[in-house]
N, C-alpha and C positions, 0 to 999 in steps of 0.2 A: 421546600419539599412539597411533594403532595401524592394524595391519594385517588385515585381513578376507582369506580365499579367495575366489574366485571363485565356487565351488561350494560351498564349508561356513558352516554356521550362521553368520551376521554376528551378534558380539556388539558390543556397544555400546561404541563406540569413550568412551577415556578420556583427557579433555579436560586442556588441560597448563597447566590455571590456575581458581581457586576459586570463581570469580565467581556467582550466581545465572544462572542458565540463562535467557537469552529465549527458546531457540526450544528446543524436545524436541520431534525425530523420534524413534519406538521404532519399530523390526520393523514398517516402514510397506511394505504391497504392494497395488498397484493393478493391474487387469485389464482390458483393453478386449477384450471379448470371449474368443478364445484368444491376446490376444498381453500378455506381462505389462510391463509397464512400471515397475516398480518392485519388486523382491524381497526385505523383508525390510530396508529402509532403517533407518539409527539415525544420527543427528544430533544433536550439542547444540552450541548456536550461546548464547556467554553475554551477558551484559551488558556494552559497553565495548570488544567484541573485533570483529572484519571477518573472518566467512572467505569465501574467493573458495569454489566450487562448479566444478567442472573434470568434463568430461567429453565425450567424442564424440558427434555426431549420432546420436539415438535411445537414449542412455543413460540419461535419463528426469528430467534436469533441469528441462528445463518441466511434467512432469508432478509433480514434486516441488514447483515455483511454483505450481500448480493444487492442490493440497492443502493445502500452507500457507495459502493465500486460502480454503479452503473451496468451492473451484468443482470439486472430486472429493473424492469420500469415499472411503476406502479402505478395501479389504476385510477388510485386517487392521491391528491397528498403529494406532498413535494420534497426533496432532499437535497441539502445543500450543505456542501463544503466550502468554510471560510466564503461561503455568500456567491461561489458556482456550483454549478450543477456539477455532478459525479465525473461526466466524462471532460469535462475544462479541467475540474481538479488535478485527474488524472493525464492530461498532457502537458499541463504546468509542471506537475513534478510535485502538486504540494500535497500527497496523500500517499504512505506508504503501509503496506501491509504485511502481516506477519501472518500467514495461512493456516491450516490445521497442515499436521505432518499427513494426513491420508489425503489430501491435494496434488501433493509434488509426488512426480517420480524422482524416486531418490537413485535411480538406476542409470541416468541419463547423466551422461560422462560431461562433466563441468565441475570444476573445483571448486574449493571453499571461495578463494580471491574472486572468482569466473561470477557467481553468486552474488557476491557484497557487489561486484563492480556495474552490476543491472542498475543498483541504484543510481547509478551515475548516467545512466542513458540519456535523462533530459537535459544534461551539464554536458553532454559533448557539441561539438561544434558538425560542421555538414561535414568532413570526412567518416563521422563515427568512430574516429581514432582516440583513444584514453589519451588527456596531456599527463604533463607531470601533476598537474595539479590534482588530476582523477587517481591518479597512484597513489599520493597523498594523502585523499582522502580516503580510500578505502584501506589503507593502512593503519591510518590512525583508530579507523569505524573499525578493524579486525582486534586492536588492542585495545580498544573500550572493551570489547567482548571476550578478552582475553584467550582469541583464540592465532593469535599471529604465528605459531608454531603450526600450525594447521593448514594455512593457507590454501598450498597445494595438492591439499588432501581432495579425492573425489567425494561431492558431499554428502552421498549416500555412507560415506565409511565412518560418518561422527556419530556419537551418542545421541539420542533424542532430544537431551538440552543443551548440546554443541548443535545439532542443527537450530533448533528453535534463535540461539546465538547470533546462527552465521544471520537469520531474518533481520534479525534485530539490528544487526550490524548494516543490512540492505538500507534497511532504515536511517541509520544515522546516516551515511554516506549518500543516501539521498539529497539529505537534509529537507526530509519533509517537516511541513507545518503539521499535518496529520496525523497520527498511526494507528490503524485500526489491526490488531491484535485475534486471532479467533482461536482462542483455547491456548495459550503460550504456555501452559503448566502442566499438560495433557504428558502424559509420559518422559517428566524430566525429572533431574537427581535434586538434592535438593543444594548441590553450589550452581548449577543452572539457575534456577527459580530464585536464590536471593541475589544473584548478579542481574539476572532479569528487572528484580524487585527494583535494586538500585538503579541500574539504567533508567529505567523511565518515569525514578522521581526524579532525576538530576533533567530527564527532557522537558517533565512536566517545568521544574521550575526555570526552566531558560525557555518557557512560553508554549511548547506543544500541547497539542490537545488530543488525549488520545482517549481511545474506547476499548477496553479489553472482556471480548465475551469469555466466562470461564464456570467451570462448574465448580473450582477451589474455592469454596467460602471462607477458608480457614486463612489463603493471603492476602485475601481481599482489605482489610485493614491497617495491615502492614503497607499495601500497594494503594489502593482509590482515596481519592476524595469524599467518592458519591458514590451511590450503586442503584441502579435502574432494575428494578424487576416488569419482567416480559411476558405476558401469558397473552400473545397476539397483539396485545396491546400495551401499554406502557400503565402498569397498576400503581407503581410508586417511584419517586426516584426525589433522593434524598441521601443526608448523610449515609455512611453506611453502616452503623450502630442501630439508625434509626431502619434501615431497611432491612436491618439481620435479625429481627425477632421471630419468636415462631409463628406469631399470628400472620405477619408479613409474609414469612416465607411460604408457610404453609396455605395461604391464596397462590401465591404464585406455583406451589407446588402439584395445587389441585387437590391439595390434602384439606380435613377438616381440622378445626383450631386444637382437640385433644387427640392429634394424629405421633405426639411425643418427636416432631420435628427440633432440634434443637438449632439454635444458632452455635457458633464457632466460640468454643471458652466453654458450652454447657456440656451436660451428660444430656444424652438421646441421641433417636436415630438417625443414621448418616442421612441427611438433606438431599444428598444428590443420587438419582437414580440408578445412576452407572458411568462411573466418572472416567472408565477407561473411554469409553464410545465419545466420537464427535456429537454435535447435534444433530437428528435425525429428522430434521421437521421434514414439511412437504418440499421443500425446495430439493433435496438431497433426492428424490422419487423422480424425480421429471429434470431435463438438460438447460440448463440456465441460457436464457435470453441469446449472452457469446459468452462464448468461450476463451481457457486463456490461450495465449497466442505462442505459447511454448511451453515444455514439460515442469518448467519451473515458473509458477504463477508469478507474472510481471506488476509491480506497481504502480505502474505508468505506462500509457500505451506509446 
């Protein structure tokens, strides 16, 4: 575990288990303009492990998703997936992602199967034709997610944790090594969120490495390993018992230590700002690097 100042040199936090690294943030800092949005980030997300990503509105959580994807390049500091860079990762096929629901147009006529079977794009051969195999597998990725009744439904017509679902399911049928996650709890029921839960302990322990930013403190320990808190920079990242106090959260919150922030199990005030809202950092104010290349944000290019 460790601890970072606010204001002094963020060293690279030291990870409390031995695994091969999927994801290496170093001394990662992005600028939009005069407003920094990242200072000096250092991350390592291993093989096998979940850490949740915690942090307040404009703390630079999504802009840290926007790096990892390769849709910002940072100024300083370097990002690497399973030991390439963002965009190899993402033409290999081995980083999949799970959006915010205010990303997608859900309006854009594609069904649930049309959906899960993107993640299959890097697994076709030069016709782009689905084999049997691609059927297969996104059959079986729609009844992980228990949505195979569903299939042919247009995916704007599911519930908010049937969509969240159908991502998840992009995801297995990927078969990415990665899965970077942005709010998967944001407005879903709660058999959504414990079949979510499940899913990506059974990925974590068949080797995935995945990063789930979320403002739900409360499934965080049901779900991670570890929890990173974000306040531009990476101030702790450690168990997540050990990250969920209030002194902890309350730096990351920008509150002061008797601001009555409770962790998840106490009495006091709700930790998170506004847990309907995506993150709002500076990334969300100005048009990212590229763009996605269709209505339905791709995991692979």
């Amino acid at each position: 575990m460790s601890d970072t100042g606010a204001t002094s040199a963020a060293a690279p936090p030291t990870p409390t288990h031995a695994e091969h690294p999927g994801i290496t943030v170093t001394d990662v800092t992005v600028r939009y303009g005069e407003v920094l949005a990242l200072d000096g980030a250092t991350l390592t997300v291993s093989a096998g492990r979940i850490t949740g990503l915690i942090g307040m509105n404009g703390s630079g959580k999504s802009t840290l998703f926007k790096a990892l994807m390769g849709a910002v390049r940072p100024d300083r500091g370097e990002v690497r997936l399973a030991g390439l860079t963002p965009a190899m990762a993402r033409r290999r096929g081995i980083v999949g992602y799970v959006p915010q629901s205010e990303a997608v147009d859900w309006a854009f006529p594609v069904s649930v199967r049309d959906v899960v079977m993107m993640g299959r794009y890097g697994h076709l051969g030069p016709t782009r034709r689905p084999r049997s195999a691609d059927h297969a597998a996104v059959a079986a990725a729609l009844e992980r997610v228990e949505l195979s009744e569903f299939a042919e439904r247009q995916i704007g017509q599911l519930s908010g944790g049937q969509k969240k679902r159908a991502f998840v399911a992009r995801g297995i049928a990927q078969e990415a090594d990665i899965l970077l996650l942005d709010e998967p709890f944001a407005g879903v029921d709660k058999r959504s969120e414990g079949t979510i839960v499940r899913l990506l302990r059974e990925l974590a322990e068949a080797g995935r490495t995945i990063l789930v930013s979320t403002h739900d403190l409360h499934a965080l320990p049901a779900l991670a390993d570890e929890a990173a808190l974000l306040q531009r920079r990476v101030l702790f990242h450690g168990q997540v018992h050990e990250a969920l106090t209030p002194e902890r959260l309350a730096l990351a919150f920008g509150l002061g230590a008797d601001s009555g922030l409770a962790a998840p199990g106490d009495r006091g005030a709700n930790p998170d700002p506004d847990p309907a809202n995506p993150d709002p950092d500076p990334a969300s104010a100005k048009p990212a690097a590229t763009s996605a290349p269709s209505p339905i944000p791709r995991s692979n290019a």
